[in-house]
N, C-alpha and C positions, 0 to 999 in steps of 0.2 A: 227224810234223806239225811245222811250224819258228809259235812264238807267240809269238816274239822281233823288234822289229828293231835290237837292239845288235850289235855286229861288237865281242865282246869279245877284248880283246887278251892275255891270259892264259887258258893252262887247264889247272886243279889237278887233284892227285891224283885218283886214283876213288875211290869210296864205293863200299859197298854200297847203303847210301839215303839221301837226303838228304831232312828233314822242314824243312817250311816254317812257322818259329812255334816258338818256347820260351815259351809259356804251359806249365800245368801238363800238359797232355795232349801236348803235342810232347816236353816235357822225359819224361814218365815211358815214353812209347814209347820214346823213344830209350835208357833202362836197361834198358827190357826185351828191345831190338834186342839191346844190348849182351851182356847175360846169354846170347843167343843164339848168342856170337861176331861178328855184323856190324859191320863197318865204317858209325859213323853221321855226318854231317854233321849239324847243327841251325844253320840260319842262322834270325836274329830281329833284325827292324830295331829294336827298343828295346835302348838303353846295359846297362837294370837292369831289376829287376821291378817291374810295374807295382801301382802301391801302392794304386789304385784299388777302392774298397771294394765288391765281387761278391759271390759267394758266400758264405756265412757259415758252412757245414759240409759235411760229409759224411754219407752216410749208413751204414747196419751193413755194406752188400754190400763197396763202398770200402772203408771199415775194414777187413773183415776180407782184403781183398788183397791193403792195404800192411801188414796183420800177418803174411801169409804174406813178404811179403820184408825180414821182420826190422824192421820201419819201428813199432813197436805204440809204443816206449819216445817216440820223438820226437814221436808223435801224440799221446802222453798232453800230455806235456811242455808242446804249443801249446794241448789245450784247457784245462787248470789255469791258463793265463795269459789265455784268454780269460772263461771260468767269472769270477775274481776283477776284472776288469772288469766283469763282470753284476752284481757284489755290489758294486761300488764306485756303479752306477747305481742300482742297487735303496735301498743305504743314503742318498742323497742326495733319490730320492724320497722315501722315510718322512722323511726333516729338512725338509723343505719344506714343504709344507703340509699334511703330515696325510695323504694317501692314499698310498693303495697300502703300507700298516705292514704285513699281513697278507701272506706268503708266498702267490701262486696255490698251484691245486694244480698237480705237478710237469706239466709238459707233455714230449707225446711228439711234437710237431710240430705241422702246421695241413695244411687245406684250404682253399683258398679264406677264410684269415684264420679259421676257427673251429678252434678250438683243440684238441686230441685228448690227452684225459686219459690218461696213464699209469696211473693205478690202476685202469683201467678192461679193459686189456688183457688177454686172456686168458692167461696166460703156460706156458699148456701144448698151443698151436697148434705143432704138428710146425715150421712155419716157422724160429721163434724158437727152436729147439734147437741143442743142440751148437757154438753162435755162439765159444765158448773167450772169454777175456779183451777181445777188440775188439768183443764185444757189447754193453758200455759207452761204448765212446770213439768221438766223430765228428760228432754232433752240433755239437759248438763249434770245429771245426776250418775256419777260414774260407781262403779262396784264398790271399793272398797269401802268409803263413807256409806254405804246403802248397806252392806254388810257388820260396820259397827252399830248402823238405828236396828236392824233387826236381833243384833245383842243384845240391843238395853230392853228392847221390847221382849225381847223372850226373857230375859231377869224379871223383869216387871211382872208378866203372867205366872212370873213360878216354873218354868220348864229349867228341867236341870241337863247340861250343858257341861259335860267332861271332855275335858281335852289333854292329848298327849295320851290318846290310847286309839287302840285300831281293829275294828272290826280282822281277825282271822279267818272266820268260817260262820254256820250255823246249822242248828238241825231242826228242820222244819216240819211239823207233822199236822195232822187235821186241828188240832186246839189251839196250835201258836207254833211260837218259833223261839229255841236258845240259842243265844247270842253270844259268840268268843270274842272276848276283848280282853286285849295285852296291852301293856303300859307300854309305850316305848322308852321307858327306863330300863326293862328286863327285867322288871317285877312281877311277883306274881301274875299269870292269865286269870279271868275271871269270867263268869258265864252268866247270865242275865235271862230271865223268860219274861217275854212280852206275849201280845195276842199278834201282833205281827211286823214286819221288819220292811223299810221303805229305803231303799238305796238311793241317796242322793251323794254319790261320793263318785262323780265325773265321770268325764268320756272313759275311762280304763276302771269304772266300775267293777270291784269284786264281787259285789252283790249280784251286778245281773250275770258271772260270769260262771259263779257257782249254783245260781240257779239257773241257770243249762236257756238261759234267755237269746236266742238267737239276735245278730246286730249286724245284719246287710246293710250295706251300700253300695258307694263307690270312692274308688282310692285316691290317693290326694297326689296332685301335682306341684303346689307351687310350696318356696319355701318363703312364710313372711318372716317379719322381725317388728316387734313395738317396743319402743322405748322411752326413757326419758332418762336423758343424758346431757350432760357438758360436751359442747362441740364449737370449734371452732372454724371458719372458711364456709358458713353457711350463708356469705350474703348469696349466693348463686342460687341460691333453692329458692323455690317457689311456694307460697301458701296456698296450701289446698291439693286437692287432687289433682294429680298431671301425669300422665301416658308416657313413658320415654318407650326405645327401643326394643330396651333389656327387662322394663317391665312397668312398675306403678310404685308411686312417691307420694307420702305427703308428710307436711312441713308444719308443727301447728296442730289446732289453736292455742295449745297450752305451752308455758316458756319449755324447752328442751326435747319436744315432741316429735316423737319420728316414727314412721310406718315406712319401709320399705318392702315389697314385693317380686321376687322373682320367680319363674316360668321354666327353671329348670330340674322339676323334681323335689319330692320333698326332703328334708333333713335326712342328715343320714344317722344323727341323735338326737330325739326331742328331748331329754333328758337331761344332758350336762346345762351348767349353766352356762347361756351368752356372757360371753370373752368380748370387750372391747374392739379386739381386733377383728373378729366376725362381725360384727355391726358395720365398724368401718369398711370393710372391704363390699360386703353389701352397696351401704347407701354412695358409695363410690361408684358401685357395677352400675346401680337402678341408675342412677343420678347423673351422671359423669363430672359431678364436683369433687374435687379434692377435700373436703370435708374431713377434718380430724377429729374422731371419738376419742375426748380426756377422759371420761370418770362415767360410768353407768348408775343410774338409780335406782331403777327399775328395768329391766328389760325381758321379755320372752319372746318364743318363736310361736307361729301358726304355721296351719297347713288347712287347704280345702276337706280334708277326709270327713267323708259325707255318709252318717249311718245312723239306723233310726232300730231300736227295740221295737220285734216285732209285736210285742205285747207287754202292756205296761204292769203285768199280772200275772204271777206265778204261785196258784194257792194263796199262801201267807206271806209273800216275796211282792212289791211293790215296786217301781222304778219310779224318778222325777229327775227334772234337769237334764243336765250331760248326761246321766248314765239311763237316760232314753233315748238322748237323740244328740249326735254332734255335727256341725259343719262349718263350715268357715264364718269369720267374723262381719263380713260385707254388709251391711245393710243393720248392724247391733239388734240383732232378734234373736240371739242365744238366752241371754238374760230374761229377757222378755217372756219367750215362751217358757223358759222353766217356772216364772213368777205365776205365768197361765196355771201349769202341771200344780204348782201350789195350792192354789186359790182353789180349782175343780177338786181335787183332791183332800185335800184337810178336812173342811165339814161333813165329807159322804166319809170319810175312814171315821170320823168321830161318830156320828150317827149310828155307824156300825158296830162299833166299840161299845155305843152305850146299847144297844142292844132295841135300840128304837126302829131299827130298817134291817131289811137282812142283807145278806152278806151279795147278793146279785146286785144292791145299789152300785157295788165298786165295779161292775162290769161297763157302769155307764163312764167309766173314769178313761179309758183305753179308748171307746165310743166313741167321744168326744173329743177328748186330746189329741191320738193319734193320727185323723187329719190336718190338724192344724200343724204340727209336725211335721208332714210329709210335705206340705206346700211349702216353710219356711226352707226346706231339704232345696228343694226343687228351686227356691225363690236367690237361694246363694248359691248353685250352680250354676242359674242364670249369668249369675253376675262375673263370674271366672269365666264363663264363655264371652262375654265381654271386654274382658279386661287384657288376653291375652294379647301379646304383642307382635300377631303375625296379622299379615295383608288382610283376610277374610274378617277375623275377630275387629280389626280396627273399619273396616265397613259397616261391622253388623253397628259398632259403636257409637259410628256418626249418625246410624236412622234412628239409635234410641235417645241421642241428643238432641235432636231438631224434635221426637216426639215429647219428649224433657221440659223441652223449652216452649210446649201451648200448654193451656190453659186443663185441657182435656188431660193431656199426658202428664201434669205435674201433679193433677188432681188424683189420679190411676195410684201415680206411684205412693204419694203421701198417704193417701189410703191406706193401705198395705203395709207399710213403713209404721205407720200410728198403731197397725191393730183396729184403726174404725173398720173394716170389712168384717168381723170376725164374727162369726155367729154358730150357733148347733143347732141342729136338725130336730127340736121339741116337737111334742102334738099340740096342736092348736095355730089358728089361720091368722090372729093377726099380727101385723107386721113390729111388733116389737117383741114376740112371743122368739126366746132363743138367742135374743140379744143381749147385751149392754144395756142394762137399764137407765132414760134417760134422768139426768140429775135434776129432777121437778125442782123450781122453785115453790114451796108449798106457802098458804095464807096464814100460816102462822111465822112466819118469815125462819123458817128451818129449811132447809134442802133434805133431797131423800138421802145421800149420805149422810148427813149427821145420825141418822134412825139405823146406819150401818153398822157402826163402831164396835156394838154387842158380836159380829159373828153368827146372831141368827138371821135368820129369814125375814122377811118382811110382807104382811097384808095390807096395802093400802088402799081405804076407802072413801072413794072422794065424790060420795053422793048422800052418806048417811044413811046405808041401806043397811040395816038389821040382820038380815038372812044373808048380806056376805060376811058379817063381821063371827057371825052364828058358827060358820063354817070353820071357823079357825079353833073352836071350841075340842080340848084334846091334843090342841100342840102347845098348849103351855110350856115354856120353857125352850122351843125349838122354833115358832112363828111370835113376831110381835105384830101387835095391831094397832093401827094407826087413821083414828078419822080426821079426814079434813079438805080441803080443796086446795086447788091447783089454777086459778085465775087464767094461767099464758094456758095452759090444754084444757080448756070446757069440755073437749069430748070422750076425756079419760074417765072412766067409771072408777076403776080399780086396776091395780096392781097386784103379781105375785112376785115377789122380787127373791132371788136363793140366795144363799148365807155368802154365794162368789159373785154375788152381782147382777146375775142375768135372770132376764126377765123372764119366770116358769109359766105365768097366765096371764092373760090381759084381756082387757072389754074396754070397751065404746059403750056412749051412756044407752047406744038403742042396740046391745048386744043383750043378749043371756047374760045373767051374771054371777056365776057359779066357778070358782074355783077347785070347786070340791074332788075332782080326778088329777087336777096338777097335784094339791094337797098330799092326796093319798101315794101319789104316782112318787113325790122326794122326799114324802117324811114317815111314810105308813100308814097303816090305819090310827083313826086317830083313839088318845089313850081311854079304856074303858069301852072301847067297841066290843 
């Protein structure tokens, strides 16, 4: 298909693949490409990163699968810096007027702005087990810092990383795909051949739009605003999430922080940039404080618009992140799931690339993903059905408060919020087969993440049986092998752990214990068959 009409006049090296977008999700594909061996291009029309205030964390799932690629110490590292900003807010409301001196109790996140208590969690739900050390951290790990550790880490590995140029077009045929990229200086266009192209460049994706990717949903209603700004006459606002009239507010936690929400329609331009005096008349409407916006920081707008890439695969055309799936910010699972899209993705495009699996491995990428997408879709419309500020919405509001507030219902929600529910549909019956594999402490005093960091797979045997270690025999280079035992699970035989974490096989010591069709089933036959 030719989506171009530049006549560029240079054409560079070949790639393996070349990812459109250095946001957080292009850059950390592109380590995980790397760790695969492939040759990555990352073209991104911005200079630097973009400092604009998104996201504000991560969740346990994330965490724990940048602990698995040695990333835990770096992630503490942004959220102690972010943490002492929350206490730099927090101590400034108590000198002020009086409110808010009393510590909340600790919060495990929100729904639809009501708050989900930590002390309330049942903490011996199978979910939340064997999480190792990053089942603390992530919470306060906001985009942009998480977007410069995936820079240094894609420096590190070697993935070269152009910016201030921009994907135009490409022509995509059964061998690969050429790639139009212009300078946004007005330099020369140049064209690049890879084996194939992965669109991570947002909800208004060019890539999925030229490769004719259809992107249903449903249209957005509310107009949000985030900020972080100098304001004055804020003793009247409230910390935390609060319901007014006109819509939903919140104050906090970080010094100048502002979310407001309204119910009447979305923007009528996402595009320009927030003007001081849009903010303020906003958090004026939501809030009915006279609150004066001096000086912006950071600021941008949202909307609910809710729309999912009906297929994450077009030939040699690839989608991840935003430009899969986009919908409101409610519940910080945009981030999240594109880090998922990552993780799945990366080692099966690499395996492909090198020429070790074929090319139907990446049909499992769409498989996979694409449910978990459509429930995150479905999980923040919930939440705008919630949040609205007529009669019925504010009922539905009050039963999912009181379910909020037991022990059942805050467990429900935190689930879900973490990523612990999250599993795929593998062959094989037992109950870690498709999940999260748990973070063994093992008897050489290592954890199973530590044996992650490489990118490949993992065979673990924790009984000293020959004939499973035999089996691994042929993936040199793509399975590591690992004997040893596991003291706290005696009943673990073995493990097949994927280069994304999740568990491909598993036995009990009075199971079979034969890996050898998970093996064949994610890595191929093995080499010299």
């Amino acid at each position: 298909m030719s989506t171009d009409t530049h006549t560029p006049t240079n054409t560079d090296t070949d790639y393996d693949v070349v990812i459109a977008g250095a946001g957080p999700i292009g850059l950390l594909l592109a380590c995980e490409l790397r760790l695969g061996g492939a040759r990555v291009l990352v073209a991104e029309r911005l200079a630097e990163v973009d400092e604009t205030i998104k996201a504000g964390g991560i969740n346990t799932l994330t965490a724990v699968a940048l602990y698995r690629r040695g990333l835990l110490p770096a992630l503490v590292e942004v959220q102690e810096e972010t943490v002492n900003g929350m206490k730099e807010f927090m101590r400034a409301r108590a000198g002020g007027a009086g409110k808010d001196t009393a510590p909340p109790p600790k919060s495990a996140g929100h729904f639809a702005g009501i708050t989900l208590r930590a002390d309330l969690l049942d903490g011996s739900d199978p979910a939340f087990a064997d999480l190792g050390p990053a089942g603390d951290v992530g919470r306060f790990v906001p985009q942009a810092p998480l977007e410069r550790l995936f820079g240094r880490r894609a420096d590190e590995l070697g993935v070269e990383v152009r910016r201030q140029v921009e994907l135009t077009g490409f022509d995509a045929d059964e061998d690969g795909v050429t790639v139009h990229l212009a300078p946004v200086d007005g330099s020369a266009p140049r064209a690049v051949r890879a084996g194939w192209l992965v669109g991570c460049d947002g909800g208004r994706s060019l890539v999925r739009k030229l490769a004719g990717i259809p992107f249903p949903g449903t249209a957005p209603e509310i107009t949000g605003y985030q900020a972080i700004a100098d304001m004055t006459g804020t003793e009247g606002l409230r910390s935390g999430w609060n319901a007014t009239d006109t819509g939903m507010y919140t104050y906090g936690p970080m010094p100048g922080r502002m979310v407001s929400i309204e119910f009447d329609g979305p923007p009528a331009d996402r595009r320009s940039p927030v003007t001081t005096e849009e903010l303020q008349a906003s958090v004026r409407h939501v809030t009915g404080v006279d609150v004066t916006v001096h000086k912006l920081h950071s600021a941008t707008r949202f909307t609910d618009n809710c729309r999912q890439a009906e297929t994450y695969r077009s030939g040699r055309v690839l989608l991840a992140g935003d430009a899969a799936h986009v919908h409101s910010p409610f519940g910080g699972q945009g981030l999240n799931l594109g880090v998922g899209d990552a993780m799945n993705l990366g080692w099966k495009l690499a395996l492909v690339v090198s020429g070790r699996a074929p090319v139907a491995l990446l049909d499992t990428y769409t498989a996979e993903r694409h449910p978990i997408g459509a429930w995150v879709l479905d999980w923040t419309r919930a939440q705008i059905a919630a949040m609205r500020p007529d009669a019925h919405a504010r009922a539905l509001r009050g039963i999912i408060s009181d379910l909020a507030g037991t022990p059942d219902g805050a467990t429900y929600f935190v689930k879900r919020i973490s990523g612990a529910w999250q599993h795929y549909d593998l062959p094989g019956d037992h109950p870690l087969t498709g999940r999260s594999a748990p973070d063994l402490e093992l008897a050489d005093g290592t954890r199973l993440a530590d044996h992650l960091h490489t990118g490949r797979a993992l065979l673990l045997d924790l009984t000293g049986d020959p004939k499973l270690r035999s089996r691994a025999a042929g993936y040199e280079g793509l399975v590591d092998v690992l004997t040893t035992t596991c003291p706290q699970r005696p009943e673990l035989a073995g493990l097949l752990v994927r280069p994304d974490g999740i568990t491909a096989w598993a036995a009990d010591t009075d199971d079979a214990q034969d890996p050898g069709d998970a093996l064949e089933l994610w890595f191929g036959a093995p080499a010299g068959a």
